[in-house]
C-alpha positions as CSV (number, residue, x, y, z in Angstrom):
1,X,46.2,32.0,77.1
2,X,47.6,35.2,78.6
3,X,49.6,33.1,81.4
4,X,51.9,32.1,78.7
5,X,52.5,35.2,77.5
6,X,56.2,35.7,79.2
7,X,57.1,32.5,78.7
8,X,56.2,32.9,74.8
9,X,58.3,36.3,75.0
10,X,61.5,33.9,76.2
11,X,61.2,31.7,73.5
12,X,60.7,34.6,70.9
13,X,64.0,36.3,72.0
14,X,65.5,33.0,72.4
15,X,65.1,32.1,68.3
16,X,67.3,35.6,68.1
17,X,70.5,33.7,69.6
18,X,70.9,30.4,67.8
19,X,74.0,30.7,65.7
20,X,72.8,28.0,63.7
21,X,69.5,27.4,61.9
22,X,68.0,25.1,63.9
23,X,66.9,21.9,61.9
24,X,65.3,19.7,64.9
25,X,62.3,21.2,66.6
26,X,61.9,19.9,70.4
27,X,58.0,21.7,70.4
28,X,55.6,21.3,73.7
29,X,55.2,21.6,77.6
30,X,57.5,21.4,80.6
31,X,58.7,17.7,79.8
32,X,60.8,19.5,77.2
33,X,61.4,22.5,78.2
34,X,63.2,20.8,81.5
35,X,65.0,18.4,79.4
36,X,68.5,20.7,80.4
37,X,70.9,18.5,78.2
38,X,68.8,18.3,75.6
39,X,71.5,20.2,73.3
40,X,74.4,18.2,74.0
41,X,72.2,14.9,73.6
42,X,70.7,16.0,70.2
43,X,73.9,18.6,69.2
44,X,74.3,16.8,65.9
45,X,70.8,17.4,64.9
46,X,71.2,20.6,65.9
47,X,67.9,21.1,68.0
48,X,66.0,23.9,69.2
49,X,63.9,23.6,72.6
50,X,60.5,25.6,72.1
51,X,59.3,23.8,75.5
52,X,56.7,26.0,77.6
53,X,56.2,25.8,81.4
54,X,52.5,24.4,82.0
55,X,51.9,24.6,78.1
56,X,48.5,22.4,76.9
57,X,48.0,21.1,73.3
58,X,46.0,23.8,73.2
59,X,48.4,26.2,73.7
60,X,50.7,24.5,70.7
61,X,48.3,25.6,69.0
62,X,47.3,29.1,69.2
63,X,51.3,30.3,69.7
64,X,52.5,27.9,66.8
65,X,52.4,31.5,64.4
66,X,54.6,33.1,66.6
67,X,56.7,30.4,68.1
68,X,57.3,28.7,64.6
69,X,58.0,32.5,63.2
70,X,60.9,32.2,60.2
71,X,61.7,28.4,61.1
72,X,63.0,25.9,58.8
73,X,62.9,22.5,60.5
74,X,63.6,19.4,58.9
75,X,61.6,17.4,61.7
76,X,59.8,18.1,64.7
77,X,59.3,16.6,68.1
78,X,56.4,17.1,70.0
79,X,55.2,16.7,73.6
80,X,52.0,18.0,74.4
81,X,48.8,16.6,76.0
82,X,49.9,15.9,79.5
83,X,48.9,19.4,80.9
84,X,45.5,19.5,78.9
85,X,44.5,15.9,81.1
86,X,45.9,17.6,84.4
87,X,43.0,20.7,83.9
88,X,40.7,18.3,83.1
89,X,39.8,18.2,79.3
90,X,38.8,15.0,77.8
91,X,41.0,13.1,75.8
92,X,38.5,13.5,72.7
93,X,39.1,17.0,73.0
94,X,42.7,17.0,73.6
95,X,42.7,14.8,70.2
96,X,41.0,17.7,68.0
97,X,43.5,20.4,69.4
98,X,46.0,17.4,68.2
99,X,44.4,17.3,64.6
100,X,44.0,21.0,64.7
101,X,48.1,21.3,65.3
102,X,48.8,18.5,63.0
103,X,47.1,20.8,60.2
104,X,48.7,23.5,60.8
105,X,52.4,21.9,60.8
106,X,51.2,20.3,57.3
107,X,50.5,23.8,56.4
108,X,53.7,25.5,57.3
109,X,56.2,22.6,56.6
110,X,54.5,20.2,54.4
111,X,56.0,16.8,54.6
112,X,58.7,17.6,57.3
113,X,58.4,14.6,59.9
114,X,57.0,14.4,62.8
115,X,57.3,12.4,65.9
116,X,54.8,12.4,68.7
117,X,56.3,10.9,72.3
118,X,53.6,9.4,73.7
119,X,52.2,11.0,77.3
120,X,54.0,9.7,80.1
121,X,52.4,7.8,83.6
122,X,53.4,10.1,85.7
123,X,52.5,9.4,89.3
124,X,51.0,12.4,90.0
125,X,48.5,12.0,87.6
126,X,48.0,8.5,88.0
127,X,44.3,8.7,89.2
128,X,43.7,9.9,85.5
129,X,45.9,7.1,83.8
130,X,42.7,5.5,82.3
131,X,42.6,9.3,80.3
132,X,46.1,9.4,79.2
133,X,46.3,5.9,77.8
134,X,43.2,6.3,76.2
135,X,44.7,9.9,74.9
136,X,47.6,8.3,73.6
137,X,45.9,5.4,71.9
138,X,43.8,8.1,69.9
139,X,46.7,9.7,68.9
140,X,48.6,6.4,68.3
141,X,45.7,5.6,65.5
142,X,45.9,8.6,64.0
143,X,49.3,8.9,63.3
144,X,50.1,5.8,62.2
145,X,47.3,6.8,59.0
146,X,50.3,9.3,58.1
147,X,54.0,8.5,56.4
148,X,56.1,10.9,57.4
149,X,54.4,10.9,61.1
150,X,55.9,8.7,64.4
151,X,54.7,7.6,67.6
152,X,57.1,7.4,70.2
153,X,56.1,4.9,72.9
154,X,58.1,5.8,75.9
155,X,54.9,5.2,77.8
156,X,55.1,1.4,77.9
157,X,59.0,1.6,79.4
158,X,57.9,3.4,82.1
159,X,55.8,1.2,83.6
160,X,57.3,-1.4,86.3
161,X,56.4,-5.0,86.2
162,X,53.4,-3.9,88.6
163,X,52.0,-2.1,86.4
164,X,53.0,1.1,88.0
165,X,55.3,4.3,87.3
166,X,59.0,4.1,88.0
167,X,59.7,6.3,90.7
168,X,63.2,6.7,89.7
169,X,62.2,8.3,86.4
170,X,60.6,11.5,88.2
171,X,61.8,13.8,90.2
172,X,60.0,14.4,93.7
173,X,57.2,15.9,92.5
174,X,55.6,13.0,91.1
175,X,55.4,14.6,87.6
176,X,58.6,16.0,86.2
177,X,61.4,13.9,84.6
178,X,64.4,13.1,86.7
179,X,67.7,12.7,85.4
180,X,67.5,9.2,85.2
181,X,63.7,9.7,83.1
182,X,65.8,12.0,80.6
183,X,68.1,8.9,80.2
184,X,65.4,6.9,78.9
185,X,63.5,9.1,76.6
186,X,67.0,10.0,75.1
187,X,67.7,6.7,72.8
188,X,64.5,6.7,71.7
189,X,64.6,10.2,70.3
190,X,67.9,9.5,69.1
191,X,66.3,6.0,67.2
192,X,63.8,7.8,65.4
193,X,66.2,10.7,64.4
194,X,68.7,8.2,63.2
195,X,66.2,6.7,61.5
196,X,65.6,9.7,59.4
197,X,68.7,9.7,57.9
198,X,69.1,14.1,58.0
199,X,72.9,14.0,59.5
């Protein structure tokens, strides 16, 4: 886990700067840590972006201690998953580091919610699509056996009528959100959010 290590550092000496407690956790890999308007699009919720470059489920969890250090959140976002298929892990395993993540936010925060956005078909990683659906449906099941829990499914929206990605929603790379993918994911945040009533 050393690889993260700086990118853990930004994050710590980022939590120094908010002049506001932050009340919406944005918590996973690159999709949200590239997500640059993500503080004018969720400004009333007053959100905080703990996104890490190449970050696994696995690495949720063994930085949540110091990531989550003297937060308060009153609900949580999570994106995480999508980097753990891309090195290869099976999606059973990706599910316990889930569970295992899941425990500890019940630990720290109790009953704050939680929603889960659902891996996204990226078309780089479209030879392991099989993998992420099956991922997603594990998860899927999982939290729906919890209240104050939410799946997200912004992976059925970006599928065209062929049954393939939409290009327009990632940027060249085949993997990464484009502006137009940030559009999309954007409402449906803002639905559950709404939906909890915090404002």
């Amino acid at each position: 886990m050393t690889w993260y290590e700086d990118e853990v550092k930004r994050l710590e000496a980022e939590r120094l700067k908010y002049k506001y407690e932050p009340e919406t956790i944005f918590y996973g890999s690159s999709s949200i840590r590239m997500w640059a308007n993500l503080y004018t699009d969720f400004a009333p919720y007053k959100p905080a972006n703990l996104g890490f470059g190449g970050s696994t489920m696995a690495a949720c969890v063994w930085f949540f201690d110091r990531i989550f250090l003297s937060l308060k959140p009153k609900q949580i976002v999570l994106y995480a998953g999508d980097n753990d298929l891309g090195d290869g892990r099976h999606p059973e395993e990706i599910f316990i580091f889930f569970e295992q993540l899941i425990a500890q936010f019940k630990e720290r925060f109790a009953d704050v919610p939680l929603a889960y956005i659902a891996i996204k078909p990226s078309i780089a990683r479209w030879a392991i699509n099989n993998s992420i659906k099956y991922t997603n449906q594990l998860v899927a099941t999982e939290i729906a056996k919890h209240a104050n829990m939410q799946y997200i499914d912004l992976y059925s929206p970006m599928i065209d009528a062929s049954g393939n990605p939409k290009r327009e929603l990632f940027l060249p790379d085949g993997l990464h959100l484009s502006n137009k993918g940030y559009e999309l994911w954007k409402p449906a945040v803002l639905k559950y959010l709404s939906g909890l009533n915090v404002v």
